[in-house]
mmCIF file of the N, C-alpha and C atoms, coordinates in Angstrom:
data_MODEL
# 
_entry.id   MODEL 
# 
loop_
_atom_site.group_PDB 
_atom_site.id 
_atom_site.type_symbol 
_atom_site.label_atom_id 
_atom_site.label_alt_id 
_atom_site.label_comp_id 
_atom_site.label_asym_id 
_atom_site.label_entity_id 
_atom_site.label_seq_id 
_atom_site.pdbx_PDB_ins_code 
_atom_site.Cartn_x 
_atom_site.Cartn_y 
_atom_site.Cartn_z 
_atom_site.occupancy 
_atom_site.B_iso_or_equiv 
_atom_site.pdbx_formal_charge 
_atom_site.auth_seq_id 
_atom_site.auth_comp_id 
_atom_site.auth_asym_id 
_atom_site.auth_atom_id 
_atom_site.pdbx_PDB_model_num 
ATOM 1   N N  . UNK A 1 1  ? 0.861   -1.165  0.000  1.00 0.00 ? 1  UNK A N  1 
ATOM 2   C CA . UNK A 1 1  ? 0.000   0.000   0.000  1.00 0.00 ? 1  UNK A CA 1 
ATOM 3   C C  . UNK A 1 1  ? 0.906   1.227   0.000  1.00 0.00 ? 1  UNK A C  1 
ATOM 4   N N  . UNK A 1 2  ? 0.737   2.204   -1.009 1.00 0.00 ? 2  UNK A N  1 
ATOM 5   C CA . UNK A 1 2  ? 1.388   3.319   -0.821 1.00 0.00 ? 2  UNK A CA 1 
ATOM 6   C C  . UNK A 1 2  ? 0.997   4.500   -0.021 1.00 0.00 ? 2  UNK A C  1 
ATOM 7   N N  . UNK A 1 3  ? 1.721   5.277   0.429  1.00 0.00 ? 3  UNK A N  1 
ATOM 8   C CA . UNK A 1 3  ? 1.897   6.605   0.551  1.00 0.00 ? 3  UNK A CA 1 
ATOM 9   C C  . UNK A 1 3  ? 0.471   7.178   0.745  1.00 0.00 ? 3  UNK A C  1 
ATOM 10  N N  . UNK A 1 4  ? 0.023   7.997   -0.383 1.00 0.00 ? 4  UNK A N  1 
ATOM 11  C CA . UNK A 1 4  ? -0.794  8.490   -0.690 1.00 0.00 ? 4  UNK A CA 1 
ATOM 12  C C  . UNK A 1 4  ? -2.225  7.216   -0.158 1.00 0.00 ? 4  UNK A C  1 
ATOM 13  N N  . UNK A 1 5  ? -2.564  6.050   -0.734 1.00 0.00 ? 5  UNK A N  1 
ATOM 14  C CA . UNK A 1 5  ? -3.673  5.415   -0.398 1.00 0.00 ? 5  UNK A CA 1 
ATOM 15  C C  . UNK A 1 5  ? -3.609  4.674   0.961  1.00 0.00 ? 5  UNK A C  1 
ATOM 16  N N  . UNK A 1 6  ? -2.535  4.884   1.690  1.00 0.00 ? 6  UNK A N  1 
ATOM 17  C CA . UNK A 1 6  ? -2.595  4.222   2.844  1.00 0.00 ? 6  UNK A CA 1 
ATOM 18  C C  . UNK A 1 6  ? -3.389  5.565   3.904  1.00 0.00 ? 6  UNK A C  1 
ATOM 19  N N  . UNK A 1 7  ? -3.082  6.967   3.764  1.00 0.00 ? 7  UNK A N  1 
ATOM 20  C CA . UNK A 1 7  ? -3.600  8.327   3.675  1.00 0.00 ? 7  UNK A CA 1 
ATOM 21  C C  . UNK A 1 7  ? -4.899  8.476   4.077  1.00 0.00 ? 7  UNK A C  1 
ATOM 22  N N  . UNK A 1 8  ? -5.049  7.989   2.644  1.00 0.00 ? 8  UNK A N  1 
ATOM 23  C CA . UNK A 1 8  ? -6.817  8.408   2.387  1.00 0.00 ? 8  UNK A CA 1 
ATOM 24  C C  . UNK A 1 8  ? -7.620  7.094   2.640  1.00 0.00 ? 8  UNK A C  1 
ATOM 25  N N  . UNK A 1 9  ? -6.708  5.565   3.253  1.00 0.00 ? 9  UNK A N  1 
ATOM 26  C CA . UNK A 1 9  ? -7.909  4.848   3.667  1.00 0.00 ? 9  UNK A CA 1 
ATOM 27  C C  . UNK A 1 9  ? -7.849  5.031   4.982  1.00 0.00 ? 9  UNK A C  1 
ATOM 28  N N  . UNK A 1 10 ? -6.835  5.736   5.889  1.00 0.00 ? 10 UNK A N  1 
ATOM 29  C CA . UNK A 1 10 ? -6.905  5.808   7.388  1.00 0.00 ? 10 UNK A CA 1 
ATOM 30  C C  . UNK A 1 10 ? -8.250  5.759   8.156  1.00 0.00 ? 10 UNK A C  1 
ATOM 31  N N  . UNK A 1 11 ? -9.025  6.597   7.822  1.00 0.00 ? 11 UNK A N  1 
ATOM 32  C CA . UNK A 1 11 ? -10.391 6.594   8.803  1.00 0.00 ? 11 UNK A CA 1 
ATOM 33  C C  . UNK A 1 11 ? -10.959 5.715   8.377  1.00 0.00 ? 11 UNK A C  1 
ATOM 34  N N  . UNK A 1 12 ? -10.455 4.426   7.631  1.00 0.00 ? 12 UNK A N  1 
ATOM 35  C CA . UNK A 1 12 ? -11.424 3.085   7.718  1.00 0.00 ? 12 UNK A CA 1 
ATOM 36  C C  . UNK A 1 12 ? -10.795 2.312   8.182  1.00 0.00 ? 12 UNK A C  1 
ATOM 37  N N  . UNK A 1 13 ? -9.457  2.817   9.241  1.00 0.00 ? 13 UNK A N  1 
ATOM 38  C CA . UNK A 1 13 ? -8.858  1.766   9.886  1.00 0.00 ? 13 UNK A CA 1 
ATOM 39  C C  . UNK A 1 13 ? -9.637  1.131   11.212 1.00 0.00 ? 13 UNK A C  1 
ATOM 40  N N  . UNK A 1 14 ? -10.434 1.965   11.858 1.00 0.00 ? 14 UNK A N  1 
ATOM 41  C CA . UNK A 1 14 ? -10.996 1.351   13.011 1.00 0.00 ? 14 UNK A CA 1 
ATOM 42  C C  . UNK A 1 14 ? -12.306 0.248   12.289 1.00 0.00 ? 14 UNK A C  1 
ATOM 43  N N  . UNK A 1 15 ? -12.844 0.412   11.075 1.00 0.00 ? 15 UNK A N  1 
ATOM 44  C CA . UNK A 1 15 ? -13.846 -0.502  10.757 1.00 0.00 ? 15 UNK A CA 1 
ATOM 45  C C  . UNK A 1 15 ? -13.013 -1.923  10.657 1.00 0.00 ? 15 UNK A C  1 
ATOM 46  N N  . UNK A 1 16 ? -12.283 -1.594  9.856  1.00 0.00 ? 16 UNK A N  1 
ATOM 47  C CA . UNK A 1 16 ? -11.137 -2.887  9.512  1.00 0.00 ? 16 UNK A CA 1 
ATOM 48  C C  . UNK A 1 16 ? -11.213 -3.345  10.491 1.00 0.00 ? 16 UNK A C  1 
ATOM 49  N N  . UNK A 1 17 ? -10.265 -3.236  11.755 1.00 0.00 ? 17 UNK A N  1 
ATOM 50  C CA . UNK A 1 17 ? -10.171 -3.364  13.309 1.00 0.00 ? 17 UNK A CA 1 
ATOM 51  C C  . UNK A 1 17 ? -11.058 -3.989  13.257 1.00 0.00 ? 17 UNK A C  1 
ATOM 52  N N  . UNK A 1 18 ? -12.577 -3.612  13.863 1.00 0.00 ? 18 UNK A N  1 
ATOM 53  C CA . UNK A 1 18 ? -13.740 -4.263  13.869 1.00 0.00 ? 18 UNK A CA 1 
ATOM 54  C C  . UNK A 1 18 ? -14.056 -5.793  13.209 1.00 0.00 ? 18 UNK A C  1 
ATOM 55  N N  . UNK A 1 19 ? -14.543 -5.032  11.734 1.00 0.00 ? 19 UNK A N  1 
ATOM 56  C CA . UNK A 1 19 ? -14.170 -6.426  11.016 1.00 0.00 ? 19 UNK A CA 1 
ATOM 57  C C  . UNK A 1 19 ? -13.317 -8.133  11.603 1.00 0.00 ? 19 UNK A C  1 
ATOM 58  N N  . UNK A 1 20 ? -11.906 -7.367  11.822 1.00 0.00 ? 20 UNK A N  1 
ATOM 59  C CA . UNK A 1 20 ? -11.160 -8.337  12.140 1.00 0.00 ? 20 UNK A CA 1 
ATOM 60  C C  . UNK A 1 20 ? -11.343 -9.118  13.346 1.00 0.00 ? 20 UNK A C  1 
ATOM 61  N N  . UNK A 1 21 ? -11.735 -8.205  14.544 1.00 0.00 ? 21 UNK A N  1 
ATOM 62  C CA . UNK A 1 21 ? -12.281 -8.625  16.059 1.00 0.00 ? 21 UNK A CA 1 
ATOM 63  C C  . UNK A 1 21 ? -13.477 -9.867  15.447 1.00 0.00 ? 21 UNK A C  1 
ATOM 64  N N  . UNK A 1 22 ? -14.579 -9.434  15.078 1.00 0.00 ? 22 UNK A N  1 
ATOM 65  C CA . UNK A 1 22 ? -16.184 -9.796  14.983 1.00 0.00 ? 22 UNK A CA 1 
ATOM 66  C C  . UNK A 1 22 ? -15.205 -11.159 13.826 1.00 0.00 ? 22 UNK A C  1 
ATOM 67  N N  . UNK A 1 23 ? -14.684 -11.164 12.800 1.00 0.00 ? 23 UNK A N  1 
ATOM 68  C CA . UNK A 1 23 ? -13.802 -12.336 12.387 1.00 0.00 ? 23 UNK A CA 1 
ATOM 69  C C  . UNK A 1 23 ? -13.483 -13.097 13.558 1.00 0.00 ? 23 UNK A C  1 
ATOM 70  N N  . UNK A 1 24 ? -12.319 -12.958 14.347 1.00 0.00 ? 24 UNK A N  1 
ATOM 71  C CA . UNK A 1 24 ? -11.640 -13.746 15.440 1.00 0.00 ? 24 UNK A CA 1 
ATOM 72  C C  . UNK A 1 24 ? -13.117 -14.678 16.289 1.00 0.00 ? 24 UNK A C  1 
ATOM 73  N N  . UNK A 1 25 ? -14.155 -12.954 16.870 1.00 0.00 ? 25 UNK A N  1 
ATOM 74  C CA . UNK A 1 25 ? -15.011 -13.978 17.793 1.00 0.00 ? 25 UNK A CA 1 
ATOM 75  C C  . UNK A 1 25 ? -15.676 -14.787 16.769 1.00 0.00 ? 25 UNK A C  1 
ATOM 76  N N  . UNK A 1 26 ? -16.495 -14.912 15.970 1.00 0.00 ? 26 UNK A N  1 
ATOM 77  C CA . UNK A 1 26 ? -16.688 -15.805 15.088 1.00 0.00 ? 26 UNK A CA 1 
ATOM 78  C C  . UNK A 1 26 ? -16.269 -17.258 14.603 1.00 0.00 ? 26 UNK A C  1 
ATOM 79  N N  . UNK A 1 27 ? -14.792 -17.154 14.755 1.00 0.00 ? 27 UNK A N  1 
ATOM 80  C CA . UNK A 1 27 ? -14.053 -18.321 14.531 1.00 0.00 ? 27 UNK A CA 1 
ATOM 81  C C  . UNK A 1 27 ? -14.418 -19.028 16.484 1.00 0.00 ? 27 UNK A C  1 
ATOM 82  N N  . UNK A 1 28 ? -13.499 -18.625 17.028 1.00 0.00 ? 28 UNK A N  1 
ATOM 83  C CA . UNK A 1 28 ? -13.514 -18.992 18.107 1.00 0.00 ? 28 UNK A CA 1 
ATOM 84  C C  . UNK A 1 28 ? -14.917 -19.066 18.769 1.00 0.00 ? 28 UNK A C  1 
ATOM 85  N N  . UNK A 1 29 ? -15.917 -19.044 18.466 1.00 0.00 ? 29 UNK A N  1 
ATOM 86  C CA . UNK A 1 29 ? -17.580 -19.701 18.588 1.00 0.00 ? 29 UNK A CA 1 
ATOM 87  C C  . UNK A 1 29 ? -17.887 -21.014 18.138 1.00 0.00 ? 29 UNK A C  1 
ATOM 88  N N  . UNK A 1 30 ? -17.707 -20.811 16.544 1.00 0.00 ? 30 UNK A N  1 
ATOM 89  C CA . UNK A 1 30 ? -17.384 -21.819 15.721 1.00 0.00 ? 30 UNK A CA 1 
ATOM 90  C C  . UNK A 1 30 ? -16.850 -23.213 16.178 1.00 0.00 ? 30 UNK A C  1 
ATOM 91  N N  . UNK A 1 31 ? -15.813 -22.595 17.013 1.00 0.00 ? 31 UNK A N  1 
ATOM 92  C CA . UNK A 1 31 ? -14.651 -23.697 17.388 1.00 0.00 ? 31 UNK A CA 1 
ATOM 93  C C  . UNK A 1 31 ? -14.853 -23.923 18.460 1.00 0.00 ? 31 UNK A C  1 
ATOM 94  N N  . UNK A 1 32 ? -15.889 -23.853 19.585 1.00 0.00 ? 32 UNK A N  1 
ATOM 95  C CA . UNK A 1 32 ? -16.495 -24.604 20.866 1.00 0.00 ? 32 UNK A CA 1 
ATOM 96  C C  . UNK A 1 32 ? -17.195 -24.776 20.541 1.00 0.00 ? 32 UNK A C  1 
ATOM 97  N N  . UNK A 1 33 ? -18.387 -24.383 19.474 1.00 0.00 ? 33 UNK A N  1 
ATOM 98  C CA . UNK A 1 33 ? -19.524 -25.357 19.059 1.00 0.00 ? 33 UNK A CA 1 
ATOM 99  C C  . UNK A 1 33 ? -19.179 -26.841 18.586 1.00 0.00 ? 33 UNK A C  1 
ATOM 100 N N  . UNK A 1 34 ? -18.005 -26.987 18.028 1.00 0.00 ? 34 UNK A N  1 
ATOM 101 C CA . UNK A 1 34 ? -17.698 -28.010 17.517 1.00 0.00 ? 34 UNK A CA 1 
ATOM 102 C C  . UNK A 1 34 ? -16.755 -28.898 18.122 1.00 0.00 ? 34 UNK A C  1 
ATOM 103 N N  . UNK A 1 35 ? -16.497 -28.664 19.260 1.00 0.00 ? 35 UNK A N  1 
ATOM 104 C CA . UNK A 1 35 ? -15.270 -28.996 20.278 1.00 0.00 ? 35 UNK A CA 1 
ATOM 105 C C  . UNK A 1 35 ? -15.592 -30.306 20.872 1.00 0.00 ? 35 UNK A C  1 
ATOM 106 N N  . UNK A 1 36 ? -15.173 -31.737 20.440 1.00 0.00 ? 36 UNK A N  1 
ATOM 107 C CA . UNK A 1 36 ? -15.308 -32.776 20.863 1.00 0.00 ? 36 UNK A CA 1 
ATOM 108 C C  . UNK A 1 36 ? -15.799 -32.900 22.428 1.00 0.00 ? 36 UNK A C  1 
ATOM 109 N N  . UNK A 1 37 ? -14.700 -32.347 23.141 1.00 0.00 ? 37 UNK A N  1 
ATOM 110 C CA . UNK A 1 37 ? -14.786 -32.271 24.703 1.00 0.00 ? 37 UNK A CA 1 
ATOM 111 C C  . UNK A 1 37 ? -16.074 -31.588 25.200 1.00 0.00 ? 37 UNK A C  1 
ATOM 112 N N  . UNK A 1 38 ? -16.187 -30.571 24.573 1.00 0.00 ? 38 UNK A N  1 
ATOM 113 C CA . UNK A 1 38 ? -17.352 -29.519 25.024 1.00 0.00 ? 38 UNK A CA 1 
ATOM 114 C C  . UNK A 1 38 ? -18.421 -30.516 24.830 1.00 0.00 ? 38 UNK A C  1 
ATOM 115 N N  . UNK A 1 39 ? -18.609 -31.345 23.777 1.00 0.00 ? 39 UNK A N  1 
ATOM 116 C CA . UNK A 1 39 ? -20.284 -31.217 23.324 1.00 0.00 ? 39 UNK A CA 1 
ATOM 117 C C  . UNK A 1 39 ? -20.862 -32.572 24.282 1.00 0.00 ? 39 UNK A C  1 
ATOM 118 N N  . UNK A 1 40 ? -19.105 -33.458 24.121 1.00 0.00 ? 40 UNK A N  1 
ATOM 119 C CA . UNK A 1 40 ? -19.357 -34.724 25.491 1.00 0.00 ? 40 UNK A CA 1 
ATOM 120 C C  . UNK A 1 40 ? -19.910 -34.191 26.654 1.00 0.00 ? 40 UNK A C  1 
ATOM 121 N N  . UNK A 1 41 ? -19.818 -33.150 26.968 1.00 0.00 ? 41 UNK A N  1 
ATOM 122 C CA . UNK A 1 41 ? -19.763 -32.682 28.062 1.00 0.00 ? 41 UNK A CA 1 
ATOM 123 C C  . UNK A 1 41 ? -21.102 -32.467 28.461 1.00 0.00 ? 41 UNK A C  1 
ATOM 124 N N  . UNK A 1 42 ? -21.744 -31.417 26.987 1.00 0.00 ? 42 UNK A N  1 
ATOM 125 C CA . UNK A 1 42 ? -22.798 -31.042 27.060 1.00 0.00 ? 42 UNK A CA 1 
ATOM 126 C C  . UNK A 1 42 ? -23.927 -32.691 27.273 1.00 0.00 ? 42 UNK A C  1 
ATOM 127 N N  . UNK A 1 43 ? -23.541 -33.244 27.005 1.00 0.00 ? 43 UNK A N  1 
ATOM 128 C CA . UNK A 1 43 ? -23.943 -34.807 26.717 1.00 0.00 ? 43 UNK A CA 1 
ATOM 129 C C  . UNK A 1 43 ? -24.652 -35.361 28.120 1.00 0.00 ? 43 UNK A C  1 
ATOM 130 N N  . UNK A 1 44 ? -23.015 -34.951 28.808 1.00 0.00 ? 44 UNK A N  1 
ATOM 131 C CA . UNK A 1 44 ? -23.172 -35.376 30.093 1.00 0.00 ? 44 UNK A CA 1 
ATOM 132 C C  . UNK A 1 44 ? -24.342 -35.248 30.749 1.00 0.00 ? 44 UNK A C  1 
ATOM 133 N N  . UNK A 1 45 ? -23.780 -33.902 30.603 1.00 0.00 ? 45 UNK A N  1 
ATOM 134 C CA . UNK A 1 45 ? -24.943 -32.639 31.411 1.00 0.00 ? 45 UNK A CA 1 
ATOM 135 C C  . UNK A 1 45 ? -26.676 -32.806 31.104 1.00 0.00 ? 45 UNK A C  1 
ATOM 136 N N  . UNK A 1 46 ? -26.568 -32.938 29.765 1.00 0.00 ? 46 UNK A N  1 
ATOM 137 C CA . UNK A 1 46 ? -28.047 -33.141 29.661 1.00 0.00 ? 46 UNK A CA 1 
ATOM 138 C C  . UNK A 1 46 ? -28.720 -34.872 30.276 1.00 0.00 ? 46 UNK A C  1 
ATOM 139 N N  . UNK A 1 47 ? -27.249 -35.700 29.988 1.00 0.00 ? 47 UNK A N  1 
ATOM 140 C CA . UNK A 1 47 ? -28.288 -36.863 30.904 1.00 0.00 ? 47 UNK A CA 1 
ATOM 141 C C  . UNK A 1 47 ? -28.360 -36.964 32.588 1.00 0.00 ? 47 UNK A C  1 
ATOM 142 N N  . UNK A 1 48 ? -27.524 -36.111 32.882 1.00 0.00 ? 48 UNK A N  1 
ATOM 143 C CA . UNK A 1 48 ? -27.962 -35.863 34.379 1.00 0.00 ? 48 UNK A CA 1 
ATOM 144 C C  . UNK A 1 48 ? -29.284 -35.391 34.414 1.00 0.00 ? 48 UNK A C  1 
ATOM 145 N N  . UNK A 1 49 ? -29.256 -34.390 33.934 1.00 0.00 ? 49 UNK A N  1 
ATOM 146 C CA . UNK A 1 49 ? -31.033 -33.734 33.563 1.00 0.00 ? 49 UNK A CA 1 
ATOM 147 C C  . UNK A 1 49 ? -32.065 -34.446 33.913 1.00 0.00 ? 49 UNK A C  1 
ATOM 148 N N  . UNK A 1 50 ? -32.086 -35.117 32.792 1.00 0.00 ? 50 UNK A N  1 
ATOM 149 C CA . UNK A 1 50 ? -32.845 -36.353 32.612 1.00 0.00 ? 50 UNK A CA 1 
ATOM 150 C C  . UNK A 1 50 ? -32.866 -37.167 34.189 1.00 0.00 ? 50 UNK A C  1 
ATOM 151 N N  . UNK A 1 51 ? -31.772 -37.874 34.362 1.00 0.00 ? 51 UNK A N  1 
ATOM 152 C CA . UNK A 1 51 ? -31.973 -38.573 35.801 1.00 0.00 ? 51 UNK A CA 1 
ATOM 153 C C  . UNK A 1 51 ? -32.931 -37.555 36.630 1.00 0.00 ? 51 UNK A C  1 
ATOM 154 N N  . UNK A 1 52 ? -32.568 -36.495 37.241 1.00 0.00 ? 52 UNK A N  1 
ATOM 155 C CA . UNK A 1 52 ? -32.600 -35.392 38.369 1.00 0.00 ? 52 UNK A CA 1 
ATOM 156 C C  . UNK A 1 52 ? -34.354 -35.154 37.828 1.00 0.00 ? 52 UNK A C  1 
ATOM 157 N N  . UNK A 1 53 ? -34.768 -35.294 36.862 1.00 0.00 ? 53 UNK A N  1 
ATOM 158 C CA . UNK A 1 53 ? -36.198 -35.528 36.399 1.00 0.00 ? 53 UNK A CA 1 
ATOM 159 C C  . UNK A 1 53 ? -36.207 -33.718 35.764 1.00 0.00 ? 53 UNK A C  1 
ATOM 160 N N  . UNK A 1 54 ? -34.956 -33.195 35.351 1.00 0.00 ? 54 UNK A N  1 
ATOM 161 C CA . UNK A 1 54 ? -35.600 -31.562 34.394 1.00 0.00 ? 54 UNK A CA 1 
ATOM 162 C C  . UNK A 1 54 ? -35.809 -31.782 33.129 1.00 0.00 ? 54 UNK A C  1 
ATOM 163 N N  . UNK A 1 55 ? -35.426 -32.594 32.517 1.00 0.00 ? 55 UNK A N  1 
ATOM 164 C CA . UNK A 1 55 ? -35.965 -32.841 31.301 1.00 0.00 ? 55 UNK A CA 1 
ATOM 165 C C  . UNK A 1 55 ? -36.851 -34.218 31.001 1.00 0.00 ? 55 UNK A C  1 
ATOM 166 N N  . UNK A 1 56 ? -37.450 -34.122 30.438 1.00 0.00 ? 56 UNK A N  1 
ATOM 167 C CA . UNK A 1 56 ? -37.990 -35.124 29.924 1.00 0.00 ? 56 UNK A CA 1 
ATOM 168 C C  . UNK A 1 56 ? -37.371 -36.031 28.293 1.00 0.00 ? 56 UNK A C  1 
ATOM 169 N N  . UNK A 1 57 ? -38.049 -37.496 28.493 1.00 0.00 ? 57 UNK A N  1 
ATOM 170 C CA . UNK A 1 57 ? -37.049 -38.054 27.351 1.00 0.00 ? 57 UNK A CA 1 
ATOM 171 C C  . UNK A 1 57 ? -37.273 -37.470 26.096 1.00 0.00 ? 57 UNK A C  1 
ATOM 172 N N  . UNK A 1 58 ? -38.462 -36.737 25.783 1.00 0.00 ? 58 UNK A N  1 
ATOM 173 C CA . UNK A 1 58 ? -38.336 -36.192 24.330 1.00 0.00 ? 58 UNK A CA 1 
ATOM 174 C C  . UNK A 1 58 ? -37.471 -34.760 24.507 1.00 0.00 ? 58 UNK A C  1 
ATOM 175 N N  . UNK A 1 59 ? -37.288 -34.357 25.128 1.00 0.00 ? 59 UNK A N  1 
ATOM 176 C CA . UNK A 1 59 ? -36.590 -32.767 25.363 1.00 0.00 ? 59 UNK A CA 1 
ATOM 177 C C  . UNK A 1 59 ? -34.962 -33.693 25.607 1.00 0.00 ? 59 UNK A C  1 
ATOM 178 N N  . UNK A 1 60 ? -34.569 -34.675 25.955 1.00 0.00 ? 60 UNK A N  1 
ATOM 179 C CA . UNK A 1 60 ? -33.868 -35.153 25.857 1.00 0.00 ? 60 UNK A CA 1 
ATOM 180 C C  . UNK A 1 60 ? -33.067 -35.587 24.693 1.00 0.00 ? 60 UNK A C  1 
ATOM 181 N N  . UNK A 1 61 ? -34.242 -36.487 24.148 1.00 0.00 ? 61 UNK A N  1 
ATOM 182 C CA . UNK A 1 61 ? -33.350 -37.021 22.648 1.00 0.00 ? 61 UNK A CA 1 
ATOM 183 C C  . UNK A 1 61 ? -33.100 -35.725 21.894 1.00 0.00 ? 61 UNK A C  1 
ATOM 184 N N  . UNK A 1 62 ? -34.257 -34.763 21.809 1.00 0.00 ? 62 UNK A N  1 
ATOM 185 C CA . UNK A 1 62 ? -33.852 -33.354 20.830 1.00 0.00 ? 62 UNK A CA 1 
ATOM 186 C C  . UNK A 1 62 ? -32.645 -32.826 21.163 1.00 0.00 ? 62 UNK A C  1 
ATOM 187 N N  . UNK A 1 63 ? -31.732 -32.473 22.494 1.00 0.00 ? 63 UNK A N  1 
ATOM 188 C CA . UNK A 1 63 ? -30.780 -32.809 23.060 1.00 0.00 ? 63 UNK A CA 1 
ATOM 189 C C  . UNK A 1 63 ? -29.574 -33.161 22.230 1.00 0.00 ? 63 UNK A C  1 
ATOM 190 N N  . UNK A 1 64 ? -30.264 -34.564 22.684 1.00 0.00 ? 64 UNK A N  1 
ATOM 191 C CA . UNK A 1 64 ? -28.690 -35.766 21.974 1.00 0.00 ? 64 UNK A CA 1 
ATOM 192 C C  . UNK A 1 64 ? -28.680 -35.544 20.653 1.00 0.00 ? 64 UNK A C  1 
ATOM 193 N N  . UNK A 1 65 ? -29.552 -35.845 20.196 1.00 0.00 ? 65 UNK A N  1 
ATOM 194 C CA . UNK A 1 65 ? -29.647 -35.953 18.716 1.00 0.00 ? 65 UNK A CA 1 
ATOM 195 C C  . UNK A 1 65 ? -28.781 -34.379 17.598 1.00 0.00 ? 65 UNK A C  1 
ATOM 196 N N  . UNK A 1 66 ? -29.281 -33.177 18.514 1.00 0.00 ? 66 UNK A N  1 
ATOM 197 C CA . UNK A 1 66 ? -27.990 -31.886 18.492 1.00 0.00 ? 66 UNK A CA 1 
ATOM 198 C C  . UNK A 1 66 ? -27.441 -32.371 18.586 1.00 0.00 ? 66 UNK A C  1 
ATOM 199 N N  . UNK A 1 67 ? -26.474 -32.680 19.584 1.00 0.00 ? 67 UNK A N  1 
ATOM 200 C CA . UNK A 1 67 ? -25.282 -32.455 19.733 1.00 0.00 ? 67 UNK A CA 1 
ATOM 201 C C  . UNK A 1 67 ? -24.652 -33.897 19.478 1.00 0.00 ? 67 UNK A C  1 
ATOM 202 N N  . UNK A 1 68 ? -24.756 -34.624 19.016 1.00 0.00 ? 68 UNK A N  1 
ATOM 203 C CA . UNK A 1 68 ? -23.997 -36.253 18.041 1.00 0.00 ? 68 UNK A CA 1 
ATOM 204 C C  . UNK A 1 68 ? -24.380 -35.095 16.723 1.00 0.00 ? 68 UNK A C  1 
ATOM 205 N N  . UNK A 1 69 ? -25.195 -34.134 16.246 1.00 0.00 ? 69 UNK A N  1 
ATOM 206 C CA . UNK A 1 69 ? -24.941 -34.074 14.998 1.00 0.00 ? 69 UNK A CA 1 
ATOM 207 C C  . UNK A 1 69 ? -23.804 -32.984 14.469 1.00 0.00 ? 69 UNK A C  1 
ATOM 208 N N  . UNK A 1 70 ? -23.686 -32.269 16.035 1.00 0.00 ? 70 UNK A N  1 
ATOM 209 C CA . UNK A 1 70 ? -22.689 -31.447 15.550 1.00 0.00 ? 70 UNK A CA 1 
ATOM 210 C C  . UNK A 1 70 ? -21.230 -32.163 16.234 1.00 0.00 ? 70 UNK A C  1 
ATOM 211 N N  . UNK A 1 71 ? -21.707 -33.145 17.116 1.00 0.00 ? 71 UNK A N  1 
ATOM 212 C CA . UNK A 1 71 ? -20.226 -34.072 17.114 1.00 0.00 ? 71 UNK A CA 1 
ATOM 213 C C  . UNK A 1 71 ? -20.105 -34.997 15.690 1.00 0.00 ? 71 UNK A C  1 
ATOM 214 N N  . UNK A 1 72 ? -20.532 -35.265 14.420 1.00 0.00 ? 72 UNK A N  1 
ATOM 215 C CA . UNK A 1 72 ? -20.661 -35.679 13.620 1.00 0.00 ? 72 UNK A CA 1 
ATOM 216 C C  . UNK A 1 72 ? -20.094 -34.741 12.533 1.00 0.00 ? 72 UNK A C  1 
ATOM 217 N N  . UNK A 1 73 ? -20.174 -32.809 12.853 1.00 0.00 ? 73 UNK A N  1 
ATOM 218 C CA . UNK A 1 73 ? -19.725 -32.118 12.042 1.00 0.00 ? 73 UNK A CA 1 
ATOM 219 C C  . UNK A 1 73 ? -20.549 -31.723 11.237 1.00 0.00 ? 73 UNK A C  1 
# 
């Protein structure tokens, strides 16, 4: 970038910035939605549920059935 156009794009440096942040969180969302460990986890969590009697088995399988599909990718 030269001189002169590095200049005149300055006051769109803080959008850029932006851009790039709202990029990063994006990825890194992305990447615990899909996080092997996390979603076991979430797994867990929801069949305790179930035992402890807060969910029920159809609010359950809707549940599992999420999250094996995004452990599936």
């Amino acid at each position: 970038m030269g001189l002169v156009s590095g200049l005149l794009t300055l006051p769109l440096a803080p959008a850029r910035g932006l851009v790039w942040v709202l990029e990063q969180v994006g990825e890194e969302a992305d990447a615990q939605l899909h996080d092997p460990s996390r979603i076991r986890q979430e797994l867990v969590e929801a069949e305790a549920a179930l035992e402890r009697g807060e969910l029920d088995e159809a609010e359950y399988e809707m549940i599992e059935q999420d999250l094996l599909g995004r452990l599936r990718g």
